[in-house]
C-alpha positions in Angstrom: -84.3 -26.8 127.7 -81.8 -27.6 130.6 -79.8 -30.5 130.4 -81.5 -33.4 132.6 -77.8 -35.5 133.0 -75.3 -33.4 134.1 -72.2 -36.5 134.3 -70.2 -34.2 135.9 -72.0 -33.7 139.1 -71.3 -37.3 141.0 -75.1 -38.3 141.5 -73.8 -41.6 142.5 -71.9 -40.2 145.4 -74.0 -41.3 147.9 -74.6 -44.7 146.1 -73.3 -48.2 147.4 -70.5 -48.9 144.8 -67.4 -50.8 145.4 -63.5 -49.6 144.9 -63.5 -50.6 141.3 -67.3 -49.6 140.5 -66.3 -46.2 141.8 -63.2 -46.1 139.9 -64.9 -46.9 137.0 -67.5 -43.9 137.6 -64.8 -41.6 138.3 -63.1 -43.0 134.6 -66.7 -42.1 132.8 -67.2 -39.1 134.5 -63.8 -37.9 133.0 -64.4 -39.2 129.4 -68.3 -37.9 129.3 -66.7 -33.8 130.1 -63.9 -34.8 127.7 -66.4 -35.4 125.0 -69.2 -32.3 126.5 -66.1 -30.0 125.8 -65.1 -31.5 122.6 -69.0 -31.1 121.6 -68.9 -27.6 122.2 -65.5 -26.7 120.5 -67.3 -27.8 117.2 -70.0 -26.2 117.7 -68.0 -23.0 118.7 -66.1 -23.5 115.2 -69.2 -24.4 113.2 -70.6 -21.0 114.6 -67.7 -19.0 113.9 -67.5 -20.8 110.1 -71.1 -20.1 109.6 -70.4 -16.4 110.6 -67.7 -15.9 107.8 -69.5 -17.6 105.0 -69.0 -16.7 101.8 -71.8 -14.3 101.8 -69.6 -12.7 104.7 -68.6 -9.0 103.9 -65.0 -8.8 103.6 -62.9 -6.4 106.0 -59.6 -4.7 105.4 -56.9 -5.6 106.9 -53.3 -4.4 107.7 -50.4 -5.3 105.7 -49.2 -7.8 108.3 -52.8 -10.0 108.5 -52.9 -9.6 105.1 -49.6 -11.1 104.5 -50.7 -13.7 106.8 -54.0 -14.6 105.2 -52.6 -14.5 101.7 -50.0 -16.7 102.3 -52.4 -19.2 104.6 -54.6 -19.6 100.8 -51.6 -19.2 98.8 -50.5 -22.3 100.4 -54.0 -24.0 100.0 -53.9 -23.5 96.3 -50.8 -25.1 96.3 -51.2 -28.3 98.1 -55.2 -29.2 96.5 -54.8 -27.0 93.2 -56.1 -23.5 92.3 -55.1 -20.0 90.8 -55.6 -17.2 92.6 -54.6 -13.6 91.6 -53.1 -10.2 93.2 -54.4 -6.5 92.5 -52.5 -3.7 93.5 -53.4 -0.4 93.3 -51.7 2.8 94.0 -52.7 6.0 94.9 -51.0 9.5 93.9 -51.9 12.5 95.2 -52.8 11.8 98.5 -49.6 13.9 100.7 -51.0 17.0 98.4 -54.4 16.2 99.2 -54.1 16.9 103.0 -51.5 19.6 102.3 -54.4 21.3 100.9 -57.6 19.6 102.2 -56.2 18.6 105.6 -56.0 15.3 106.9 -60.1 14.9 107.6 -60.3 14.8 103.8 -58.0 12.3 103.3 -59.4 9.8 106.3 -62.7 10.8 104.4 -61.3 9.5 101.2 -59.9 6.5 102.7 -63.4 5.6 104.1 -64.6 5.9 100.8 -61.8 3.8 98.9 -62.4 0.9 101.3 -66.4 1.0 100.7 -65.9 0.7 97.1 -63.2 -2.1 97.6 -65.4 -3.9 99.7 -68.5 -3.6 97.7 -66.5 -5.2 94.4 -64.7 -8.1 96.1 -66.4 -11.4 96.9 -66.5 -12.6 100.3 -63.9 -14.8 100.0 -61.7 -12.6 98.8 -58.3 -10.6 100.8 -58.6 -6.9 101.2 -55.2 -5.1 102.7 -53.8 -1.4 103.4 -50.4 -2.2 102.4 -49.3 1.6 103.0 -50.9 4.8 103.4 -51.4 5.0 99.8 -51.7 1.4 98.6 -54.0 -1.1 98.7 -53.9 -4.9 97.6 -56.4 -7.9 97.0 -56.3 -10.9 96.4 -58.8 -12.7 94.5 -59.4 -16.2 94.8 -59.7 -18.4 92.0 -58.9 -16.1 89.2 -57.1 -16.6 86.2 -55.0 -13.0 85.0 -57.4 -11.9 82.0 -60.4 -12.0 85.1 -57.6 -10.5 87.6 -56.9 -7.2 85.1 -60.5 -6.7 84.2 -61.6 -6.6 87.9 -58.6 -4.6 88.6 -59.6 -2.3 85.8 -63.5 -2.1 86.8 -62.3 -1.2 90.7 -60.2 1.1 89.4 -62.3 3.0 87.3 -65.1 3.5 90.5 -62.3 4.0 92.6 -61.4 6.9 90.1 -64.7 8.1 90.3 -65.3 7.7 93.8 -62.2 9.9 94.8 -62.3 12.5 92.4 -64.3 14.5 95.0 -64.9 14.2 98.7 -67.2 16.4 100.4 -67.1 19.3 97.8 -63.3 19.0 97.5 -62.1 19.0 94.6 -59.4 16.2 94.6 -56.0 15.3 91.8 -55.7 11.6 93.4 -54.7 9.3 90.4 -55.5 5.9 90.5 -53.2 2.8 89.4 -53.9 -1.1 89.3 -51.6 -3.8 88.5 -52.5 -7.7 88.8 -50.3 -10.6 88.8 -51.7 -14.4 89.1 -49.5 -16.9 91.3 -47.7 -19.6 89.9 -46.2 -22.7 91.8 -44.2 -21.9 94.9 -44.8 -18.0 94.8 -45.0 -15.6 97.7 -47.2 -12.7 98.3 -44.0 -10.5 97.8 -43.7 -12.2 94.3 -47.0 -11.2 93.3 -47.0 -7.5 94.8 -43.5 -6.6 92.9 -44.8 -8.1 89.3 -48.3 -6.4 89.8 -46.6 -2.8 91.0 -44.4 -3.1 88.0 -47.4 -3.8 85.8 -49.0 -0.6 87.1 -51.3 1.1 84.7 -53.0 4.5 85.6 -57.0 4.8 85.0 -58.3 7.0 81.7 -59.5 9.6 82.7 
């Protein structure tokens, strides 16, 4: 349906107003496209909210919008209250897997690491390729016994998942740490307890 008063087009231009009538004209024409383009900035931002709602898959990110996003909710917790937690996980093997393999096999495994990351995190939740072998999460409101049973249940399907990739064989060993944030700590904080928590999955 097309809009039937467009204020910004001066209808009145041919119209038999005085100085201060057209002033005044000219003043509501302003304020009526101020408001049109505030009206469709919200909208824009409702649109873009209702596109990353919760039910929103996450996406992995690199270590610097990680770092970035992390801190951005790390900072919400503090300032209206909340615990949120940090896995870390760590994979070994993956320089003698494309000595070996070749480097398809290790972007295949990668692919696969990052389906099963984002199949086990919540929307809300912060995926992140921290280094070619490393990945971290952060989980949002989660206390540490829920942060190191996740951690352990990725883990273990991680484990499984790269154990063999397209009929290879593969020796990558999977390790998880988790840490939960107390008051006035940075991501870096959280990465170092969690990678000096580090336990490696039974096999």
């Amino acid at each position: 349906m097309t809009n039937q008063f467009d204020f910004t087009t001066d209808w009145l231009a041919d119209a038999a107003l005085t100085p201060e009538q057209r002033r005044a004209w000219n003043a509501l024409r302003g304020d009526l496209a101020a408001a049109h383009a505030r009206n469709q900035e919200l909208t824009d931002k409702l649109h873009r909210a209702e596109q990353q709602s919760p039910d929103t898959e996450p996406t992995i990110l690199n270590r610097p919008e990680f770092n970035r996003e992390v801190a951005r909710m790390l900072a919400f917790d503090e300032r209206y209250g909340g615990m949120s937690s940090v896995l870390y996980f760590d994979f070994d093997g993956m320089e003698s897997t494309s000595t070996q393999f070749g480097k398809s096999v290790v972007n295949a495994t990668l692919r696969e690491i990052g389906a099963v990351m984002i199949k086990s995190v919540r929307g809300s939740d912060i995926i992140g390729r921290l280094a070619p072998d490393e990945f971290g999460v952060l989980l949002m409101r989660c206390d540490n016994g829920a942060a190191w049973t996740k951690a352990e249940a990725i883990a273990a399907s991680l484990q499984k998942t790269v154990s063999e990739i397209h009929g290879c064989k593969l020796t990558i060993k999977v390790s998880y740490g988790a840490y939960t944030f107390r008051d006035n700590e940075d991501l870096a904080m959280g990465l170092k307890e969690a990678a000096q928590g580090l336990t490696q999955i039974k096999q």
